[in-house]
C-alpha positions in Angstrom: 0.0 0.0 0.0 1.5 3.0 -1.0 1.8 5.9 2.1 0.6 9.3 1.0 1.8 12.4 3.1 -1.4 14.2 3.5 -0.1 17.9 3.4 -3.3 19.4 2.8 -5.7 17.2 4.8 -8.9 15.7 2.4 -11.7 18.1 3.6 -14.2 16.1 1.2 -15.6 16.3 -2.6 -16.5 19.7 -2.3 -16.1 22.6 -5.1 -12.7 23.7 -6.2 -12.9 26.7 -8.2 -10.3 28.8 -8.6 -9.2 29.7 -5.4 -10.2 26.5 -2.9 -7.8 23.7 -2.0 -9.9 20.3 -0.9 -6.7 18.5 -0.3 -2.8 18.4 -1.8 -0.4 14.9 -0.9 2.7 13.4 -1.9 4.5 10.3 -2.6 8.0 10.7 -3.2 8.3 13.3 -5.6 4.5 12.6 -7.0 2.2 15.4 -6.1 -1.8 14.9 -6.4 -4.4 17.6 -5.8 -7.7 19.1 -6.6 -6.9 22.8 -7.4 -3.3 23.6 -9.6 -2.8 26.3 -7.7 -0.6 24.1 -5.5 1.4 23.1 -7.8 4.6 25.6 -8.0 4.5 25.2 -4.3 5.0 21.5 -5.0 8.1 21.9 -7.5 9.8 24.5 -4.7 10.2 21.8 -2.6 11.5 19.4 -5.2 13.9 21.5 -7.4 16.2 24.7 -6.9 13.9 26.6 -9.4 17.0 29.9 -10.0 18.9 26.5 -11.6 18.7 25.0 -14.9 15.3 22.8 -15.4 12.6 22.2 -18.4 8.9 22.1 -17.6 6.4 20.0 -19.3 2.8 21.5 -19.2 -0.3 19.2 -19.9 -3.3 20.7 -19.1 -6.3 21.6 -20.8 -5.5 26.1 -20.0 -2.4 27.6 -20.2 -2.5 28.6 -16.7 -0.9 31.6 -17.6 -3.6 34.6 -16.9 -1.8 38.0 -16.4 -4.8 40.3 -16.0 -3.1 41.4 -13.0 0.8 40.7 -13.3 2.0 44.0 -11.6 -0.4 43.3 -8.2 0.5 39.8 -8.0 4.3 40.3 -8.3 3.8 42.8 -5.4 2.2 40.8 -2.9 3.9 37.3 -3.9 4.6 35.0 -0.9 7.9 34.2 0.3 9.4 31.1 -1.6 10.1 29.2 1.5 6.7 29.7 3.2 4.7 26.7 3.8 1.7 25.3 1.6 -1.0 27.5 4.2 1.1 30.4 3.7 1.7 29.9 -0.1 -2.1 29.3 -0.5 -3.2 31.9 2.1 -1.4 35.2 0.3 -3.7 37.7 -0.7 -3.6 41.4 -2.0 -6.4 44.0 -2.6 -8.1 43.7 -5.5 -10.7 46.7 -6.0 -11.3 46.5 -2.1 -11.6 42.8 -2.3 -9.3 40.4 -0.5 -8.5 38.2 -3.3 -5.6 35.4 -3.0 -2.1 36.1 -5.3 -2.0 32.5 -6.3 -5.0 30.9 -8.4 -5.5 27.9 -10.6 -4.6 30.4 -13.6 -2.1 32.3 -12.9 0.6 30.3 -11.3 2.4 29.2 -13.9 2.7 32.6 -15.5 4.0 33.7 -11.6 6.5 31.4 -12.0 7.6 32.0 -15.9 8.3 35.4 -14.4 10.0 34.3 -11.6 12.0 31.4 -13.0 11.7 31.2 -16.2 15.2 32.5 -16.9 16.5 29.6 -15.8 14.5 27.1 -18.3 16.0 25.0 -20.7 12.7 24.0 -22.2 9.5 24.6 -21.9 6.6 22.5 -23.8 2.5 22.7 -23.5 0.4 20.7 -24.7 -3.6 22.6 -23.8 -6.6 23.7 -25.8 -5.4 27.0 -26.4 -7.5 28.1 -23.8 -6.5 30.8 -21.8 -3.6 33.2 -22.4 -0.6 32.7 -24.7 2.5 32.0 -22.0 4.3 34.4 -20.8 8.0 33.1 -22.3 9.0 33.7 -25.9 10.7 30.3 -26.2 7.4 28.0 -25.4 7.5 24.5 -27.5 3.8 23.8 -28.9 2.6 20.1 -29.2 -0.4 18.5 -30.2 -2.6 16.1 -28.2 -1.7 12.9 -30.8 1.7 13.6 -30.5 1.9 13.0 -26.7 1.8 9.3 -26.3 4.5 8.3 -28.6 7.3 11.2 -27.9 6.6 11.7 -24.4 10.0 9.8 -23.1 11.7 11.0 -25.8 10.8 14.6 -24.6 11.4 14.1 -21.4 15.0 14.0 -22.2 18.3 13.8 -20.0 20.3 16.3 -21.6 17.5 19.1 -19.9 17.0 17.7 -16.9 15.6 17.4 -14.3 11.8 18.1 -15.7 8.4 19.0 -14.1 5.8 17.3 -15.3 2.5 19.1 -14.5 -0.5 17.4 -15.8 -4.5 18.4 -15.1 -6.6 15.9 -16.0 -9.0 18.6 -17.9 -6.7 18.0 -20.6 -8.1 14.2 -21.3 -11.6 15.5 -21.7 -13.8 18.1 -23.8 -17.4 19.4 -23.6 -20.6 17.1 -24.8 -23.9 17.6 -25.0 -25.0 16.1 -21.7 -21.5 17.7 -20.1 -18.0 16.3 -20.2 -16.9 13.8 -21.4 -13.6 11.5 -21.9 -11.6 11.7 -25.2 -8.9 9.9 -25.1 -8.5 6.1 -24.7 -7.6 3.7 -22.5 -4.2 2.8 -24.9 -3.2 6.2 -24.6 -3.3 7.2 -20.9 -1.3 3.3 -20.9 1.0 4.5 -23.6 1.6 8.4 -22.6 2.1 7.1 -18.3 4.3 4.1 -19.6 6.5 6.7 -21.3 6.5 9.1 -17.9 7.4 5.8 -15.9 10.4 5.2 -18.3 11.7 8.8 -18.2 11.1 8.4 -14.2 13.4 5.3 -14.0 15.6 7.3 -16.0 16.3 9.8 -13.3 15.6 12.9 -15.2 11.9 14.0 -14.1 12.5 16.0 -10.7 8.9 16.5 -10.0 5.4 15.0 -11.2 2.5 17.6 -10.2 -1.2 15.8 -11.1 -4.4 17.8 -10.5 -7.9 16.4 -10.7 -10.0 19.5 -11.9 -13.1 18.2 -10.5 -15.0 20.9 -11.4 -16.3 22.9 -14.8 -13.9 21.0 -16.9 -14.0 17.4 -16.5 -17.3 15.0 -14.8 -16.5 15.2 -11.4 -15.1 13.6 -8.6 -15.8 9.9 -9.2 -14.7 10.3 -13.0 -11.5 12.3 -12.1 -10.0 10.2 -9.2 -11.1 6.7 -11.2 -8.6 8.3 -14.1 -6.0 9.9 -11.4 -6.5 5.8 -9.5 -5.6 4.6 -13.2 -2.4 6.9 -14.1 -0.8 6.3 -10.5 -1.4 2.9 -11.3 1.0 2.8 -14.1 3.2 5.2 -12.2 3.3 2.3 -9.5 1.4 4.0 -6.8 -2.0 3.5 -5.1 -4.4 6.3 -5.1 -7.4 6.3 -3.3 -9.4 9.1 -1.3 -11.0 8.8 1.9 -14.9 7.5 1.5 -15.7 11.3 3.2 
């Protein structure tokens, strides 16, 4: 049975948003949550971000929002705070107390921040959301995942985030979400992670459920998140409540 430090407790299959965290935990350096907006917390424990490291973005948004880039640089948290202090930042935002790190603006937080020190940087999204926020951004397509994913995750630019949100695997339906991608492709694409794992080269895996807007829910998202961890070689399963 694999042993999950629980660093943000499970407080149940309640609404995520953009702003709530229902719970973050870790295995080794696998990461699993509900909101993204944990997620560069999660790599600042893993890597020294001000040194050489490529970042591999699969997710249905960019993540990249910068609506409000001058605030949010000026009301930042401190790099070494803890995961309630990282999450708990907040600035004034038209007399509103809004928090500084959200589900779609973290990543362009930390392209500012660190993206000097990026040897590559690839997304694979929907286009949805705003371009990134660094000129040298590698665009792939969804088929072109499964079969180039180890080869991607290189060793000559490690070590590598992986950041995944499981919005990516699905689109919108008639009667709501629904999954688009096949069971031979999450085996294929999480084989080829697992391999560039053994390898030694991916520093940090970040995987976030969305259980929201974008994908069918919670049973849907943590049967798919269950599957990948799987192939990963880890057991996932929340608590019943």
């Amino acid at each position: 049975m694999t042993q999950w430090e629980w660093i943000v407790p499970f407080k149940g299959r309640n609404h995520s948003g953009a702003i709530e965290q229902n719970f973050l935990c870790r295995s080794g350096n696998i990461y699993v949550m509900d909101n993204h907006r944990a997620a560069l917390w999660c790599w600042l424990q893993e890597l020294d971000l001000s040194k050489p490291h490529s970042l591999l973005h699969i997710d249905r948004h960019t993540d990249t929002l910068q609506s409000q880039m001058d605030e949010w640089l000026d009301n930042l948290p401190d790099w070494t705070a803890g995961i309630d202090e990282h999450l708990g930042k907040n600035y004034d935002c038209g007399g509103f107390t809004c928090p500084v790190i959200r589900w779609d603006n973290y990543l362009s937080i930390y392209l500012h921040e660190f993206g000097s020190n990026l040897t590559t940087l690839r997304f694979l999204t929907h286009n949805d959301g705003d371009p990134p926020n660094y000129e040298g951004t590698m665009f792939s397509p969804i088929w072109d995942l499964p079969e180039n994913i180890s080869y991607w995750l290189g060793g000559n630019e490690a070590p590598w985030i992986v950041n995944v949100d499981l919005d990516y695997f699905f689109c919108d339906a008639d009667d709501g979400s629904v999954r688009m991608i096949s069971d031979e492709y999450v085996e294929t694409t999480f084989s080829g992670l697992k391999d560039a794992m053994d390898r030694g080269v991916v520093g940090a895996v970040t995987l976030c459920l969305t259980p929201d807007s974008f994908t069918p829910g919670w049973e849907a998202t943590e049967a798919l998140a269950a599957r990948i961890l799987a192939i990963l070689g880890l057991e996932f399963r929340l608590p019943a409540t």
